[in-house]
N, C-alpha and C positions, 0 to 999 in steps of 0.2 A: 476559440473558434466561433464562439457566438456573432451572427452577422456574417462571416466569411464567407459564405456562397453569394450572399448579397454585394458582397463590395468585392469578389472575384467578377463577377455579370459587370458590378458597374466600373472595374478597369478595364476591363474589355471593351465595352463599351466607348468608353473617352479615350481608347487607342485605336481605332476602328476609322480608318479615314472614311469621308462618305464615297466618295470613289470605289475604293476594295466593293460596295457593294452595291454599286450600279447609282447610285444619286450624285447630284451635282455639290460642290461645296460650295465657295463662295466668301467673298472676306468678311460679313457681317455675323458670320457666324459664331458666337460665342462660348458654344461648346467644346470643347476642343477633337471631339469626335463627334459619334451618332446623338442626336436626340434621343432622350427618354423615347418620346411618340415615334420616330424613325422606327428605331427595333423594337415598337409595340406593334407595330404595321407590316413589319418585314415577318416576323414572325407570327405572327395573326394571335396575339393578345391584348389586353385590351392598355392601358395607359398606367388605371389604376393600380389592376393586378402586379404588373411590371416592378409597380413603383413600391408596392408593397413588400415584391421581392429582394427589390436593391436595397429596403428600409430593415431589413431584417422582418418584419412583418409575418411575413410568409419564409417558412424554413423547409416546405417538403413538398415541391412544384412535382409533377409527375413526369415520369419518363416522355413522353412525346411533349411535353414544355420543355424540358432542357434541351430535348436534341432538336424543337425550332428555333430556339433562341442559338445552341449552338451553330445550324446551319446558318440563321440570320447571321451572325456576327465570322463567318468565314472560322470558325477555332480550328488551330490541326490538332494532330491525336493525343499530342500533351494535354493538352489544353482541356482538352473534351476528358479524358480520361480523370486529370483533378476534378472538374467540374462534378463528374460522377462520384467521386469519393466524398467530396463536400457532400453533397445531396444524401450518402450512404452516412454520412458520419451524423446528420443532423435526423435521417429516419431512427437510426441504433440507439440514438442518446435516448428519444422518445420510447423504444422499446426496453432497453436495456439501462437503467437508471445508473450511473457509477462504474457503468464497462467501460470507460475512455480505458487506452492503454498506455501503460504505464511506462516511462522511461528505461530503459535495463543499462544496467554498468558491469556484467556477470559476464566475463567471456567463459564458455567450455572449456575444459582441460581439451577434448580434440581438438580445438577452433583454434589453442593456444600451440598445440605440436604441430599444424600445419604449417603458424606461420614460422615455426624452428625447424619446421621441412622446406621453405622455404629460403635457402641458404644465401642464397646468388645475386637475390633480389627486394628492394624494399617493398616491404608490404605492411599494414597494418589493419586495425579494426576499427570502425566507427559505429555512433548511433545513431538517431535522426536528429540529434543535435550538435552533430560532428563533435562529439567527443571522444580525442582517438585512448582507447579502451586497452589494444594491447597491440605490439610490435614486436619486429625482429629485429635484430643486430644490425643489420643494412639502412634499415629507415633509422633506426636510433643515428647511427654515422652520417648519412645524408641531412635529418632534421633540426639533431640537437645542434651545430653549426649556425643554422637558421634562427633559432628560439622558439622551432614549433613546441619543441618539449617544455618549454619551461611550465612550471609553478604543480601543484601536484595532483592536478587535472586537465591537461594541456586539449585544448579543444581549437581546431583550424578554424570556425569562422572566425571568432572573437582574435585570435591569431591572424587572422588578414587584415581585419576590419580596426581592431585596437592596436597592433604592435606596430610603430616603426619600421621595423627590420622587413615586414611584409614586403613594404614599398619594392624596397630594394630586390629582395629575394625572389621576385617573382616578374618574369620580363613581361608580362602583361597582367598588370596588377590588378585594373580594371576589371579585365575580364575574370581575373579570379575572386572577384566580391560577386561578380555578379553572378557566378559559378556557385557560392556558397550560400548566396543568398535565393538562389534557387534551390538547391537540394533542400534548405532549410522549409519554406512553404511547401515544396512537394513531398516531403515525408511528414507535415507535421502529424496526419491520420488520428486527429480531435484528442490528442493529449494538451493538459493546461500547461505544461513546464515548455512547451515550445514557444506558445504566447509569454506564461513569464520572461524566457529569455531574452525574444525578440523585442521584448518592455525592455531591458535590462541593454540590450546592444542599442534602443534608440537611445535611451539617456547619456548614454556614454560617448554614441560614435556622432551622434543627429544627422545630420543630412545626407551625408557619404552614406550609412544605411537605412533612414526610412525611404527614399526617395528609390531606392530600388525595392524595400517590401512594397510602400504604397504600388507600384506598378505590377506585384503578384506574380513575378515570375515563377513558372514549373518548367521550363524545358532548363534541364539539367544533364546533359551527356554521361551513361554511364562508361566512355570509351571516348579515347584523345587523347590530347600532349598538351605537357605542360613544359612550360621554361623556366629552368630555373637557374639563379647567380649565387654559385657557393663559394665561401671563402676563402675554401681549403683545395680546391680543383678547377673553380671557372664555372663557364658557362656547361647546364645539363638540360639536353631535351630527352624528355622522359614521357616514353607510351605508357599511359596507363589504363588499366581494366578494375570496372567495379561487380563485384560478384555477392549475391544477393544470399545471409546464411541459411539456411532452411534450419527450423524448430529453435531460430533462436528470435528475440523480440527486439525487432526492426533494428538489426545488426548488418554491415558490410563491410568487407574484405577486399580493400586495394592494394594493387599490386603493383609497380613502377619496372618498366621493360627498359633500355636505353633505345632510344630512336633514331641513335645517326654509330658508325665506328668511334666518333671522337668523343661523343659521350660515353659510349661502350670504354672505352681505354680511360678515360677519367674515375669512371664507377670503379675498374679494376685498381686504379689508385687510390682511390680513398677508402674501399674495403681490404683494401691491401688481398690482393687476388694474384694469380700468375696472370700476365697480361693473356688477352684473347679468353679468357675464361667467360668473360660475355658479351655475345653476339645483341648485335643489333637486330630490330623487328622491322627497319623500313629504314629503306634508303633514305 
């Protein structure tokens, strides 16, 4: 996380047409967004200081510096709200030497019988490293198919972003790296094993994923549909809902709805259900 509020400011920054914020652009321009001096001006800091912040320099700007730089740079609420945890995770480290928090792979025995109360529907557990942690019988029939499960720590980005099988599995494949690789910056909350990893997926994947870390994505939808192409039943559009654990460490619990009848009667085929046992969530 070292630098990361700095080079969050300066993605933003070089994704910032000068339009969005009232200046003219222009083809000579060689930035590919605002000028450093631009949103030194727009937010009434000075050039230096700015620069100090994009440079890592400066790790602990004050509340009414990020929220001008936020106004200056137009951020919506994703945006501004990472911003804030940066700036929170870089104050903590100063206070609290060795508090980063730490990875967990520990699901609750409850966390584990909900998702066996969970009969109907796939659901599973992750961590801020999309490591999926624990499941039910429905996702295990849905994923293992796929190859989400394979190896004996099956984790969905490294899963989209390294497997073959992703390509296929997913009617919009794109959008689901950039899905993963969102959630992945927006929960990393200054643990070092997120940066290891995210070392670990550029050497392996290179371009396909630094190219969307370099751009810093956080808007990450905990709610929407995915598409997916399985082997053994066809095409499945699946609602899905992400639900935040309380008292457990940075843990989440998805759930997969089917979104149309035809997926609904497909799910009932492959978990082998009495047909109609699962209704669809949306037309």
């Amino acid at each position: 996380m070292d630098g990361e509020l700095g080079a969050f400011l300066r993605s933003r920054r070089e994704a910032t047409p000068p339009a969005r914020v009232g200046l003219p652009g222009g083809a000579r321009r060689r930035t590919p967004g605002l000028r450093r001096a631009e949103l030194a001006t727009l937010a009434q800091v000075s050039v230096e200081y700015l620069t100090r912040l994009e440079q890592g320099r400066d790790t602990r700007p004050s509340p009414e510096i990020l929220a001008a730089l936020a106004d200056a740079l137009r951020l919506d609420d994703d945006d501004r709200e990472h911003l804030r945890q940066l700036a929170a995770v870089n104050h903590n480290r100063q206070l609290c030497a060795g508090g980063r928090p730490s990875v967990s792979r520990t699901v609750r025995p409850t966390v584990r019988a909900l998702l066996d109360a969970v009969r109907d529907s796939p659901a599973y557990v992750v961590n801020q490293l999309a490591d999926v942690l624990a499941w039910n019988d429905p996702f295990d029939r849905l994923a293992r198919p796929l190859g989400m499960l394979d190896g004996a720590r099956p984790n969905l980005t490294w899963y989209v972003l390294t497997d073959e099988r992703a390509r296929d599995s997913y009617g919009d494949w794109a959008g689901a790296a950039d899905h993963q690789v969102a959630e992945l910056h927006r929960l990393r909350r200054g643990d070092p094993a997120t940066d290891a990893f995210a070392e670990r997926l550029a050497r392996t994947v290179g371009a396909p994923f630094t190219d969307r870390w370099q751009r810093r994505p956080v808007t990450a939808p905990g709610a929407g549909l995915r598409e997916l192409r399985h082997p053994e039943v066809g095409a499945l559009r699946l609602a899905y809902e992400t639900l935040e654990l309380t008292d457990a460490a940075h843990q989440w619990l998805v759930v997969h709805l089917p979104a149309d009848a035809a997926t609904a009667a497909r799910l009932d085929r492959l978990l082998d259900r009495r047909p109609g046992r699962l209704r669809a969530v949306s037309g």
